[in-house]
C-alpha beads as a LAMMPS data file, in Angstrom:
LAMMPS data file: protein, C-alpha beads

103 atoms
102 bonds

1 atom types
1 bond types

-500.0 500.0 xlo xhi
-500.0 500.0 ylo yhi
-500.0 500.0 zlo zhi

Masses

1 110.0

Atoms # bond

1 1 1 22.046 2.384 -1.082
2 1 1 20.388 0.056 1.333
3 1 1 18.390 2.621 2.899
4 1 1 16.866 3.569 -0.983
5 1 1 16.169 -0.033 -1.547
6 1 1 14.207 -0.712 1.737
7 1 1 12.300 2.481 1.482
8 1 1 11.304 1.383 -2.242
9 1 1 10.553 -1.876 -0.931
10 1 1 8.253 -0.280 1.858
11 1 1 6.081 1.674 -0.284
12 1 1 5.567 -1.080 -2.504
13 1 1 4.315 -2.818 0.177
14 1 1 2.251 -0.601 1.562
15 1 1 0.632 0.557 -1.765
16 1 1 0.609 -3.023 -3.112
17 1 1 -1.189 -5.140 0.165
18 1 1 -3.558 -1.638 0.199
19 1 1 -4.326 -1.791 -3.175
20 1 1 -7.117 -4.226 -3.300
21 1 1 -9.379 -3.491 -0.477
22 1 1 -8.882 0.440 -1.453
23 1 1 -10.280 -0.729 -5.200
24 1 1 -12.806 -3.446 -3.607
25 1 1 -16.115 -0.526 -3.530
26 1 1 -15.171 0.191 -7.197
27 1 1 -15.258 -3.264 -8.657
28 1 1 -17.997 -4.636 -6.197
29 1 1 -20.938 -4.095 -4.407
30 1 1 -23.496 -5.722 -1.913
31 1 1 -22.539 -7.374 1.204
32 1 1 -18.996 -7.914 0.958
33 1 1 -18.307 -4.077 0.502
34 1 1 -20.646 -3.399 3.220
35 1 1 -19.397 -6.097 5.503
36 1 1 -15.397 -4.806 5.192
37 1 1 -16.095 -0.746 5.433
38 1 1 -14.042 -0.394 8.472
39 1 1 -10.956 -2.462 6.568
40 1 1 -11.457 -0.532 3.687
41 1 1 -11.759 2.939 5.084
42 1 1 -8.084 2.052 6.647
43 1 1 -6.814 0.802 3.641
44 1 1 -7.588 3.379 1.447
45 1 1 -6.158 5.961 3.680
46 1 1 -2.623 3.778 3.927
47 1 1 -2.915 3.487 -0.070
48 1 1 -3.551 6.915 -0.692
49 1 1 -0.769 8.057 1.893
50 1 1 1.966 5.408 -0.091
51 1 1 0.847 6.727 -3.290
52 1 1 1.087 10.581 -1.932
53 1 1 4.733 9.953 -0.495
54 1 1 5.444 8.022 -3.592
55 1 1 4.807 10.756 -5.657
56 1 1 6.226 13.543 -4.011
57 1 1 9.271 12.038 -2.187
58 1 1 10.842 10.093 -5.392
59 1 1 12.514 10.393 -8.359
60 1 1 10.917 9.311 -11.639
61 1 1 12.632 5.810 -11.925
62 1 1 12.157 5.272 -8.456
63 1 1 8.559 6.132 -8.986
64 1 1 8.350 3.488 -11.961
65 1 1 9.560 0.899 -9.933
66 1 1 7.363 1.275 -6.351
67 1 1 4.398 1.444 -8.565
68 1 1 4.798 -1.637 -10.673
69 1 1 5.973 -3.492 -7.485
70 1 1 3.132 -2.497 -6.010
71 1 1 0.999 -3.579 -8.877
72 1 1 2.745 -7.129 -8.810
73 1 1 1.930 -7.490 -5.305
74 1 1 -1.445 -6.386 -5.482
75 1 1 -2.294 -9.050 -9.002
76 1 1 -0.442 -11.684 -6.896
77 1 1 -1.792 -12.242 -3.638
78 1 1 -5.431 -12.709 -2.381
79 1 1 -7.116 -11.069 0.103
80 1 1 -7.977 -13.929 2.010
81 1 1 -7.013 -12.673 5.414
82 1 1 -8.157 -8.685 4.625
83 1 1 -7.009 -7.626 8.355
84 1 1 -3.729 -9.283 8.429
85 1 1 -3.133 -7.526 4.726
86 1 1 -4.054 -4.514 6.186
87 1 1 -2.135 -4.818 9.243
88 1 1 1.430 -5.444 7.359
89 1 1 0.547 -2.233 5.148
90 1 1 0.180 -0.581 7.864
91 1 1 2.912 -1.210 9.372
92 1 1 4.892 -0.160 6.134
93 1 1 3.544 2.770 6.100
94 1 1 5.070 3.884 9.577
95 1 1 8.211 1.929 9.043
96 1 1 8.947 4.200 5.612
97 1 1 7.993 6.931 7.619
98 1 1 10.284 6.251 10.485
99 1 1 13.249 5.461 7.632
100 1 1 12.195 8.976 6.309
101 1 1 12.423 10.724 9.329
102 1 1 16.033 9.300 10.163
103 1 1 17.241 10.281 6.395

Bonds

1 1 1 2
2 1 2 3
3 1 3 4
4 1 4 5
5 1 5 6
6 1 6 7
7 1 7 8
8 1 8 9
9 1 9 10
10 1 10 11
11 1 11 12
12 1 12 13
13 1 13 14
14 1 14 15
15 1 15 16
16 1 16 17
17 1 17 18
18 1 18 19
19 1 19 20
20 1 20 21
21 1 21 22
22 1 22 23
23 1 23 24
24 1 24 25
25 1 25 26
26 1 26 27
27 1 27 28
28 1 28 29
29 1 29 30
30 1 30 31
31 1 31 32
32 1 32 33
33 1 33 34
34 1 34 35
35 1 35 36
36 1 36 37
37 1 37 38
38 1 38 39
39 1 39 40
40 1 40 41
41 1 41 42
42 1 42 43
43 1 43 44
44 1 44 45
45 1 45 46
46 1 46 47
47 1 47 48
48 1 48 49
49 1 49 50
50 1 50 51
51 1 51 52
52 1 52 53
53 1 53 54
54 1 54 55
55 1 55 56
56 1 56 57
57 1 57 58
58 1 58 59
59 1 59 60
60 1 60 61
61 1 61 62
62 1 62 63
63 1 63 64
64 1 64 65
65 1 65 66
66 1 66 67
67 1 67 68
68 1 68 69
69 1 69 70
70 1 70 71
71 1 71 72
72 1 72 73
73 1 73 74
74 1 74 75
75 1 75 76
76 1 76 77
77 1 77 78
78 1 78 79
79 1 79 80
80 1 80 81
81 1 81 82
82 1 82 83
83 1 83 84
84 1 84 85
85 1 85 86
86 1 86 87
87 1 87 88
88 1 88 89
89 1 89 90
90 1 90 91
91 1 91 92
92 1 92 93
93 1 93 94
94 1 94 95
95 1 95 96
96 1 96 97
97 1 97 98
98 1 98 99
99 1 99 100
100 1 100 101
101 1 101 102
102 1 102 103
């Protein structure tokens, strides 16, 4: 049971701090977008990689509830420190995946 939770809990991390700077060259452009390409190009590859193992590792409920999570996370913090945000996706990512690996 605890190993479910904290692999929920990991991809709703990694989708949710991802979220923003993978949306930021929808929603804006100019400088900024220019400025952060190198953030964004990793953060859209960790949020489409949370959203691919979401999908296909997880049951529907379980998909329900990384998603909103995710979505909660992403509405509720800023992206103040972008590389830092990034970072701690990141390192998500490779923590579900090591979690995965061992179950």
């Amino acid at each position: 049971m605890l190993h479910l939770v904290l692999t929920y809990l990991l991809l709703s991390v990694a989708s949710g701090l991802s979220m923003r700077r993978f949306l930021l060259p929808y929603f804006q452009s100019g400088d900024l977008a220019e400025k952060s390409a190198p953030v964004t190009v990793v953060a859209s590859a960790v949020f489409l990689a949370a959203i691919a193992f979401t999908v296909s590792d997880q049951n529907l409920w379980a998909k329900s509830v990384i998603l909103m999570l995710g979505l909660f996370l992403a509405a509720t913090l800023d992206d103040a420190r972008p590389k830092l945000t990034i970072a701690l996706s990141a390192v998500s990512l490779a923590a579900y995946l090591g979690l995965r690996s061992i179950g």
